[in-house]
N, CA, C and O atoms as a printed pandas DataFrame, in Angstrom:
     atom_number atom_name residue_name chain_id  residue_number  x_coord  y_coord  z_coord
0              1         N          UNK        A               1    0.835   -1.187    0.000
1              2        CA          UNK        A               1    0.000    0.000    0.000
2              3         C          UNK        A               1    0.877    1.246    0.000
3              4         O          UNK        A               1    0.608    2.299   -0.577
4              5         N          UNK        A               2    1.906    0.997    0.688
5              6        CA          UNK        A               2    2.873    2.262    0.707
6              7         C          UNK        A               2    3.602    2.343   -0.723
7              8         O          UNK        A               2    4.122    3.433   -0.959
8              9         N          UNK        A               3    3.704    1.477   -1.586
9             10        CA          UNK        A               3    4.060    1.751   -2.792
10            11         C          UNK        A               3    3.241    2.097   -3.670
11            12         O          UNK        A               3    3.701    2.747   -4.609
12            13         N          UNK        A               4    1.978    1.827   -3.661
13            14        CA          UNK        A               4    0.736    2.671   -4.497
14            15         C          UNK        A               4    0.646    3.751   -3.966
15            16         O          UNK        A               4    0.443    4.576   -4.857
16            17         N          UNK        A               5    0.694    4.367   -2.706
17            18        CA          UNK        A               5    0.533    5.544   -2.139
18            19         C          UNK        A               5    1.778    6.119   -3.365
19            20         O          UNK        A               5    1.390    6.753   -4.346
20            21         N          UNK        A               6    2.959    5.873   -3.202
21            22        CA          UNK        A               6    4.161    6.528   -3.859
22            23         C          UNK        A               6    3.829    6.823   -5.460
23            24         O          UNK        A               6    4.285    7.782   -6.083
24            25         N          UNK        A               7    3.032    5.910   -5.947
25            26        CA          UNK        A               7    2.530    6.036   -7.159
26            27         C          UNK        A               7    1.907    6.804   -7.619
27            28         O          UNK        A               7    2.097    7.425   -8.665
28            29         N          UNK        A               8    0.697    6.890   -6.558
29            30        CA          UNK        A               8   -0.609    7.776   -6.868
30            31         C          UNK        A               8   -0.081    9.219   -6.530
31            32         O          UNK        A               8   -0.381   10.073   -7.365
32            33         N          UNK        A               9    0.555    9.577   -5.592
33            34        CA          UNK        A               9    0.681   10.583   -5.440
34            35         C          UNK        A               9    2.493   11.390   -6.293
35            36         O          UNK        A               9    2.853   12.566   -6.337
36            37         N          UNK        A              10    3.138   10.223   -6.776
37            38        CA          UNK        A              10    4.216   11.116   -7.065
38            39         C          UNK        A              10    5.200   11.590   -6.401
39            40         O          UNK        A              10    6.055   12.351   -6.854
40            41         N          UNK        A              11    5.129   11.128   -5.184
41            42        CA          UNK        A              11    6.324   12.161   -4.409
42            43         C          UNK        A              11    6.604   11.109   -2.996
43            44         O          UNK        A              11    5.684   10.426   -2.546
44            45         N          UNK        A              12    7.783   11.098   -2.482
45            46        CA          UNK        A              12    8.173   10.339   -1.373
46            47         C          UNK        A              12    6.790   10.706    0.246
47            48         O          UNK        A              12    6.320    9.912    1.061
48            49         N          UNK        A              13    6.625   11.859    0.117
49            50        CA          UNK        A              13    5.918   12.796    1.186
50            51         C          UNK        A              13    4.634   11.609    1.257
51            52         O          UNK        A              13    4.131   11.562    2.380
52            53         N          UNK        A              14    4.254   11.010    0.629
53            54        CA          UNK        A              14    3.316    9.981    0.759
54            55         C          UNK        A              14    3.557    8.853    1.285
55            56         O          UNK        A              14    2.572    8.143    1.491
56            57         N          UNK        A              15    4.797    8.369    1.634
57            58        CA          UNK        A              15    5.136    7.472    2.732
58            59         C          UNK        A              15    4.615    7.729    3.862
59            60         O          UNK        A              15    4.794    6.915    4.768
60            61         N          UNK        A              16    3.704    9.128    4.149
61            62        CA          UNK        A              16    3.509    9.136    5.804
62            63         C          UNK        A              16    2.961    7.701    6.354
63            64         O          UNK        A              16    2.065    7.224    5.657
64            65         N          UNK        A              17    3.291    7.058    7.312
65            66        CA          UNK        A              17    2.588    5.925    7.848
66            67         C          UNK        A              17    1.385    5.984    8.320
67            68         O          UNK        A              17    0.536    5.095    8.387
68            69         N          UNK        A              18    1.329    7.464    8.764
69            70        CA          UNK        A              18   -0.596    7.623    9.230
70            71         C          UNK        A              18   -1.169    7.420    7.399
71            72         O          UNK        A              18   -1.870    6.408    7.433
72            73         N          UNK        A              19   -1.157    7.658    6.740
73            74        CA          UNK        A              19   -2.007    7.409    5.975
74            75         C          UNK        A              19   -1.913    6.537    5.111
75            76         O          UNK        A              19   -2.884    6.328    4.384
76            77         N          UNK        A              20   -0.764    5.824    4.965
77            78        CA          UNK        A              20   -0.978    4.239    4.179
78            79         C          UNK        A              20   -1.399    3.479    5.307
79            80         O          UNK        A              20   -2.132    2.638    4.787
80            81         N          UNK        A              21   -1.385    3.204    6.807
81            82        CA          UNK        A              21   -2.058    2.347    7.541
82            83         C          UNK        A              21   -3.821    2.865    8.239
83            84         O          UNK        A              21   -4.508    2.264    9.065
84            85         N          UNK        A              22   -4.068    3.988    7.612
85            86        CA          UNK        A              22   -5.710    4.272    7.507
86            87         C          UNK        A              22   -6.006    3.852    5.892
87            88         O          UNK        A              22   -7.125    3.489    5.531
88            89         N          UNK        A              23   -5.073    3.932    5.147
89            90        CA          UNK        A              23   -5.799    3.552    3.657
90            91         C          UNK        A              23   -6.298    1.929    4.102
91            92         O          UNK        A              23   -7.454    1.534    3.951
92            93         N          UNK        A              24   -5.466    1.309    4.529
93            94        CA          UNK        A              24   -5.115   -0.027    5.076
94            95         C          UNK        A              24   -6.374   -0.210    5.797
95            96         O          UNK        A              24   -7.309   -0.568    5.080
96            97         N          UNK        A              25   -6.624   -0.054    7.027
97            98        CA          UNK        A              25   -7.321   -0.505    7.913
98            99         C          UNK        A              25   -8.853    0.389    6.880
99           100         O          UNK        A              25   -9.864   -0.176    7.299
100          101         N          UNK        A              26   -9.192    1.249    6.020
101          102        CA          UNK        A              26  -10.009    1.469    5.451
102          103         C          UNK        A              26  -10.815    0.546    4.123
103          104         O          UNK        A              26  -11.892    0.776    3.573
104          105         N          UNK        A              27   -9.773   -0.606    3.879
105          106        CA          UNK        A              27  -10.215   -1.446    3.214
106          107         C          UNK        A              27   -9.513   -2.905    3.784
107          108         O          UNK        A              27   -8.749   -3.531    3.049
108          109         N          UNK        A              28   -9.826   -3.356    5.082
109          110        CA          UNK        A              28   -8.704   -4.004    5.883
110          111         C          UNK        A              28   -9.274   -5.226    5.090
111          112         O          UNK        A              28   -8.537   -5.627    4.190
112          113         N          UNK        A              29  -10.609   -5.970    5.287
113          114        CA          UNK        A              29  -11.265   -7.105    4.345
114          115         C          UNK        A              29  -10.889   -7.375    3.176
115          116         O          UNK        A              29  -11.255   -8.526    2.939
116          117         N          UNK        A              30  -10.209   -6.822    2.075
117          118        CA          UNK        A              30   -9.569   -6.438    1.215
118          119         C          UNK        A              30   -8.182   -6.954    0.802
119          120         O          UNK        A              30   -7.526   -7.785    0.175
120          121         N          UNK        A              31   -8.204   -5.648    1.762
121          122        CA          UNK        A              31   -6.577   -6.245    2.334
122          123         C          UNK        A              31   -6.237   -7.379    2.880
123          124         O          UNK        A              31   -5.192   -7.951    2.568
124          125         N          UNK        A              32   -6.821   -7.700    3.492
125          126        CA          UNK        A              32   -6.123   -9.451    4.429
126          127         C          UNK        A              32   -6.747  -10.371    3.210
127          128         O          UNK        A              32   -6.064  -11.389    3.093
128          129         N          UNK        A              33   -7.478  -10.339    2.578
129          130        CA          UNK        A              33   -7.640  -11.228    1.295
130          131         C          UNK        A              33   -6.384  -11.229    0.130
131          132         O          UNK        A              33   -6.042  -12.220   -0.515
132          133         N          UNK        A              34   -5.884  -10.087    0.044
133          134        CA          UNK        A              34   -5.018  -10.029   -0.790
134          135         C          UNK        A              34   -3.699  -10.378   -0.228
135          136         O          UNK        A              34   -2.816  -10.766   -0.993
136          137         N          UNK        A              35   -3.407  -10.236    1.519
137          138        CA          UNK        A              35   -2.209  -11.035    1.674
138          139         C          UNK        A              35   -2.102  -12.153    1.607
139          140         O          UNK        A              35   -1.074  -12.780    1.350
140          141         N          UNK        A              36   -3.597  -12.732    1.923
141          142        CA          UNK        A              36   -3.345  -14.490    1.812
142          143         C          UNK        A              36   -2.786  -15.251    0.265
143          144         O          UNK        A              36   -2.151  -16.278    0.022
144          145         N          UNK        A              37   -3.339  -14.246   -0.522
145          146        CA          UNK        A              37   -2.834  -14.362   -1.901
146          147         C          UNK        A              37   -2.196  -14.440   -2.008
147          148         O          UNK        A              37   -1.725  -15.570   -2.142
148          149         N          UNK        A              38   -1.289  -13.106   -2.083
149          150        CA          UNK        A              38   -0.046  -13.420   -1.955
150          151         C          UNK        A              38    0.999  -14.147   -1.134
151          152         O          UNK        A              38    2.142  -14.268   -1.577
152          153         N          UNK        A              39    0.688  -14.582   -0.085
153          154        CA          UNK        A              39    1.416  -15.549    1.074
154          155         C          UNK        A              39    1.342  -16.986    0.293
155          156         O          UNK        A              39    2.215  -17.828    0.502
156          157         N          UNK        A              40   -0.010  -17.295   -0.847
157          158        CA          UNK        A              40   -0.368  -18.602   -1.069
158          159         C          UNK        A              40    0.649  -18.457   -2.958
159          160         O          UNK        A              40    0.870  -19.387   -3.733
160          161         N          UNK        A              41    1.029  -16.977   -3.124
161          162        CA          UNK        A              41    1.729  -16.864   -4.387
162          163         C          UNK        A              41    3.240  -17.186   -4.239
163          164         O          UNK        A              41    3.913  -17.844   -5.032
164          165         N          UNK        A              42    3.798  -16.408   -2.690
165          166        CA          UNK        A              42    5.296  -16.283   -2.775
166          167         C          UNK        A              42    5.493  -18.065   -2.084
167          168         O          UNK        A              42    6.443  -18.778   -2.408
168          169         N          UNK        A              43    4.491  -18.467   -1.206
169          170        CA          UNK        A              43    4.749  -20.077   -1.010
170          171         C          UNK        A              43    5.477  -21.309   -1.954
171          172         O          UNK        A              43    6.417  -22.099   -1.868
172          173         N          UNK        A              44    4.219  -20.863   -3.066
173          174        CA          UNK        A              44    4.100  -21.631   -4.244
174          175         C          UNK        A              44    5.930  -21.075   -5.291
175          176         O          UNK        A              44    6.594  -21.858   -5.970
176          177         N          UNK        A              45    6.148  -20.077   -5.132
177          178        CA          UNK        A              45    7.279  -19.674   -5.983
178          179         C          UNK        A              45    8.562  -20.503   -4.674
179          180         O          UNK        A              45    9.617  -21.072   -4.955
180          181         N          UNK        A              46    8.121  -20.339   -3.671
181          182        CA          UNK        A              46    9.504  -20.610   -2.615
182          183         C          UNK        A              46    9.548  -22.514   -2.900
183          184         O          UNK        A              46   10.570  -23.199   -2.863
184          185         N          UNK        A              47    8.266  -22.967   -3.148
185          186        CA          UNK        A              47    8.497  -24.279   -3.355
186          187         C          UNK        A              47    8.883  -25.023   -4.793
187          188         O          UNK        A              47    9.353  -26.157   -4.884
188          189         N          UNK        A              48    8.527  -23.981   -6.071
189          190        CA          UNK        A              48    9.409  -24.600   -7.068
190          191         C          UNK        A              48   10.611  -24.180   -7.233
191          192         O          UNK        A              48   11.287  -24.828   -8.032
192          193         N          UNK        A              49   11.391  -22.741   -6.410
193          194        CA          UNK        A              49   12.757  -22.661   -6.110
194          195         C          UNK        A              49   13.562  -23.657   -5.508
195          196         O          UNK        A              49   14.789  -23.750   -5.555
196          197         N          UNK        A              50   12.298  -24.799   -4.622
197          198        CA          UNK        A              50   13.239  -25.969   -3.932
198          199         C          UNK        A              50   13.366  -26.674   -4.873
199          200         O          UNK        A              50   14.349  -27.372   -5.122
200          201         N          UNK        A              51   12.203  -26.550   -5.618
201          202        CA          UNK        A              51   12.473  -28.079   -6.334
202          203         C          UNK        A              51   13.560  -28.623   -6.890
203          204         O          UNK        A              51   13.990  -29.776   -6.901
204          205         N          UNK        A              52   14.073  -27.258   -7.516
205          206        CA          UNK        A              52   15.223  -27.055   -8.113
206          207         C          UNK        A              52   15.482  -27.909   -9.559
207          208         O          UNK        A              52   16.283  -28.834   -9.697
208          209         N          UNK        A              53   14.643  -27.380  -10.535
209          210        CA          UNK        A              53   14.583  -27.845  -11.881
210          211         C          UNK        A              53   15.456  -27.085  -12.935
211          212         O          UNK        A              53   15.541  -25.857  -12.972
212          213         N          UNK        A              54   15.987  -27.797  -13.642
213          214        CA          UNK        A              54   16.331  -27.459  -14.297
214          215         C          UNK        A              54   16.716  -26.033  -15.346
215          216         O          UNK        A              54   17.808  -26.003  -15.912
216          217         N          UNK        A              55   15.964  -25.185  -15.478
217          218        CA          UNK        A              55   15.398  -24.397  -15.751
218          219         C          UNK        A              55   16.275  -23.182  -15.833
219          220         O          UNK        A              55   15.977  -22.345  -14.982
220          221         N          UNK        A              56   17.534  -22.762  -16.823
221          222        CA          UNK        A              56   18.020  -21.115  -17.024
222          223         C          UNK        A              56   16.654  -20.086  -16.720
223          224         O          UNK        A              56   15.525  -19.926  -17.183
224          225         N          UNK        A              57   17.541  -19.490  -15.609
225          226        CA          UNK        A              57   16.602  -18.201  -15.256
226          227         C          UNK        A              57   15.270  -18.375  -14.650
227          228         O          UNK        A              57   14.557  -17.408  -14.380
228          229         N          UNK        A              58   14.924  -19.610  -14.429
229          230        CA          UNK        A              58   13.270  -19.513  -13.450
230          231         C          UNK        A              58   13.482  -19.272  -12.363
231          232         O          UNK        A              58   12.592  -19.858  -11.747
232          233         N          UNK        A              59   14.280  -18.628  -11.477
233          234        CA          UNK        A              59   14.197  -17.910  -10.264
234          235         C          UNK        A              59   14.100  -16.374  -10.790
235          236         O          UNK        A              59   13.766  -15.637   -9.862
236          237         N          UNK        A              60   14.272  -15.770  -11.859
237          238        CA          UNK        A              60   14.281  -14.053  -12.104
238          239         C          UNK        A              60   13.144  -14.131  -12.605
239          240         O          UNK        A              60   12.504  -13.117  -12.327
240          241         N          UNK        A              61   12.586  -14.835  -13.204
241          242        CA          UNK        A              61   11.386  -14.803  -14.121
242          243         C          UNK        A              61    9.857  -15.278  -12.933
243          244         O          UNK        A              61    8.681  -15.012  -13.179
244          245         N          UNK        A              62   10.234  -15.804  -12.045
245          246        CA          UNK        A              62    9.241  -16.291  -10.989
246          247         C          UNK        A              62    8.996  -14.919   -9.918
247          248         O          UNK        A              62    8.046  -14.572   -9.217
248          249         N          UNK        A              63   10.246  -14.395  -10.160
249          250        CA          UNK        A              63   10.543  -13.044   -9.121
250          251         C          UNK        A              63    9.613  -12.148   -9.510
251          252         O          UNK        A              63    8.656  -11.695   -8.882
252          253         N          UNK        A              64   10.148  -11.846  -11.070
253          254        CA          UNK        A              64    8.951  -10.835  -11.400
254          255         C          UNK        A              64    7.795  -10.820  -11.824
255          256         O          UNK        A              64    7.076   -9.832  -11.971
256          257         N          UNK        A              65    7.442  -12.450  -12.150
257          258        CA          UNK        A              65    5.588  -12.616  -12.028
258          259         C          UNK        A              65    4.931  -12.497  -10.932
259          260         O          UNK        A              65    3.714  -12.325  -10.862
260          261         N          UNK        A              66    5.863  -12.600   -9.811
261          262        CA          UNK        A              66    5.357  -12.568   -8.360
262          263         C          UNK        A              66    5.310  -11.072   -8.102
263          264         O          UNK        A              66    4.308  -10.579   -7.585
264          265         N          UNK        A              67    6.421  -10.287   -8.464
265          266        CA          UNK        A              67    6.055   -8.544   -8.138
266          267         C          UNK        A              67    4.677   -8.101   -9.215
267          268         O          UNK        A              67    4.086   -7.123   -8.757
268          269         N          UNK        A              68    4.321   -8.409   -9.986
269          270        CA          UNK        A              68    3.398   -8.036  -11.238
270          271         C          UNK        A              68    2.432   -8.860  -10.485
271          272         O          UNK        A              68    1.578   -8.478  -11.285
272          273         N          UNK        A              69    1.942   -9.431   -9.901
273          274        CA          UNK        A              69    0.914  -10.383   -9.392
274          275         C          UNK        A              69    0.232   -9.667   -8.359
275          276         O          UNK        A              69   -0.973   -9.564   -8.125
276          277         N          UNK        A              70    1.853   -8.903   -7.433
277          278        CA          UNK        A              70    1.458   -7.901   -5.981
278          279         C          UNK        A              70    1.005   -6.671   -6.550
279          280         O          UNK        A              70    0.155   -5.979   -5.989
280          281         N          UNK        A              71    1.479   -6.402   -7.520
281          282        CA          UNK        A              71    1.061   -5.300   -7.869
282          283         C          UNK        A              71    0.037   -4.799   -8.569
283          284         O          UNK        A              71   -0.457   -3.673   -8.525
284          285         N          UNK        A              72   -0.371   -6.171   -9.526
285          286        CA          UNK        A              72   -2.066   -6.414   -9.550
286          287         C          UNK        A              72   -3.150   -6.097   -8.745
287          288         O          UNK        A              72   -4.059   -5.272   -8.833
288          289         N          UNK        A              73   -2.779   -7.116   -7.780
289          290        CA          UNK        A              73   -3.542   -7.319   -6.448
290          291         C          UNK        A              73   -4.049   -6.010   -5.939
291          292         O          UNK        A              73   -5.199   -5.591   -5.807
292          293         N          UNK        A              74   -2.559   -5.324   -5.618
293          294        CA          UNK        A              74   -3.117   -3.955   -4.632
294          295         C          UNK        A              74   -3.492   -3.075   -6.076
295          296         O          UNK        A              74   -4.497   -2.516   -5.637
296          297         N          UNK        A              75   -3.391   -2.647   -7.274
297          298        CA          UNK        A              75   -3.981   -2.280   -8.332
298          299         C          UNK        A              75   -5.200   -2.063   -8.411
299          300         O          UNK        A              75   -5.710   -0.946   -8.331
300          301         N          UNK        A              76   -5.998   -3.481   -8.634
301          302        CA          UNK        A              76   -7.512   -3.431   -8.189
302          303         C          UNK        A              76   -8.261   -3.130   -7.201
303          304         O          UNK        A              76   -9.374   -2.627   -7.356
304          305         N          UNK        A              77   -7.616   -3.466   -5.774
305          306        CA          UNK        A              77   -8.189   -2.996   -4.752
306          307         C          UNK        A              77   -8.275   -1.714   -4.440
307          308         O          UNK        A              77   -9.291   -1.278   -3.898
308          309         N          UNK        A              78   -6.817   -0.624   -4.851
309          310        CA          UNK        A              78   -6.880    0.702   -5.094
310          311         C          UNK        A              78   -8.320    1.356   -6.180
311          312         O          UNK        A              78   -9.018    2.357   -6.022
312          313         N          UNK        A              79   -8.346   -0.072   -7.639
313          314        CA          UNK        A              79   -9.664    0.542   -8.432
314          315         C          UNK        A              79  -10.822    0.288   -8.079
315          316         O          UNK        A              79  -11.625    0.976   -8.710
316          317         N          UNK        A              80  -11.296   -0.401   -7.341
317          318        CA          UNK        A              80  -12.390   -0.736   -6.661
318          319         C          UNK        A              80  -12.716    0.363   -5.311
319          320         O          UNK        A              80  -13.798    0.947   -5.249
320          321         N          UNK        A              81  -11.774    0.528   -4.393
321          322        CA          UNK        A              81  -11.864    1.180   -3.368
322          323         C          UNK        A              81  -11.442    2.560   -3.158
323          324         O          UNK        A              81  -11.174    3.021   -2.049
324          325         N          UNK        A              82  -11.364    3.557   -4.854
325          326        CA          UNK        A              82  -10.723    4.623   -4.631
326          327         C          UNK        A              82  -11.586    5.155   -3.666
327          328         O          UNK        A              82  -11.258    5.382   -2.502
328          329         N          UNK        A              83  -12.984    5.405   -4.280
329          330        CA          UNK        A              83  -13.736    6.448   -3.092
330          331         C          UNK        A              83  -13.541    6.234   -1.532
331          332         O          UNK        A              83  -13.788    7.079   -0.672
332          333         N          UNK        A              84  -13.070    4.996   -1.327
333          334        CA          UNK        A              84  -13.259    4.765    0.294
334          335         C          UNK        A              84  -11.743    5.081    0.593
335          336         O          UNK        A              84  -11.382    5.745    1.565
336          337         N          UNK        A              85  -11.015    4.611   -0.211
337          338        CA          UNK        A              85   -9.800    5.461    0.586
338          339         C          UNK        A              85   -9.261    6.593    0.693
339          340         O          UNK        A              85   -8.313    7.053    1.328
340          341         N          UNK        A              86  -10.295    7.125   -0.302
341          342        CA          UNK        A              86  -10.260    8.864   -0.598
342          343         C          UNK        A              86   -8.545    9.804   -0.565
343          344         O          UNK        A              86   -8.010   10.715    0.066
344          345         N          UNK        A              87   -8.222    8.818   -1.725
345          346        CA          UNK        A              87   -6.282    9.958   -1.899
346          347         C          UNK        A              87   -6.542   10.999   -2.558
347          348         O          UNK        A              87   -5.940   12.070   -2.477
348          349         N          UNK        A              88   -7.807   10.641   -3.515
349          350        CA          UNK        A              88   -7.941   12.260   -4.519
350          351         C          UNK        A              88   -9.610   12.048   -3.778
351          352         O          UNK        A              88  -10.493   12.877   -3.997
């Protein structure tokens, strides 16, 4: 959330912690849905890193489907929940 804050607004000054953890607790249902996601995304990447297959480059390429996945995630919930978290 603190990196969409940085997004939406453009400028570091949006790191304040009062207001990425009220954006937070303003769509908290949301939010704890989307960590399990991701907890059940970076799992799944930490267990075919064990597997350890064969594979040139499937640890960089798993890395960044997993950042594009987080960044999905909080994406939509930002487009669904602009009015309630009210940044603009």
């Amino acid at each position: 959330m603190a990196l969409l804050a940085v997004v939406i607004h453009d400028s570091w000054i949006a790191l304040n912690p009062v207001r990425v953890i009220l954006a937070i607790f303003k769509v908290f249902g949301y939010y704890v849905i989307a960590c399990i996601i991701l907890v059940l995304v970076i799992g799944s990447f930490y267990y075919l890193t064990k597997v350890n297959l064969q594979v040139p480059f499937l640890n960089a390429v798993l890395s960044i489907y997993l950042l594009m996945v987080a960044m999905r995630i909080i994406g939509i919930i930002y487009h669904k929940k602009e009015q309630q978290i009210g940044w603009f």
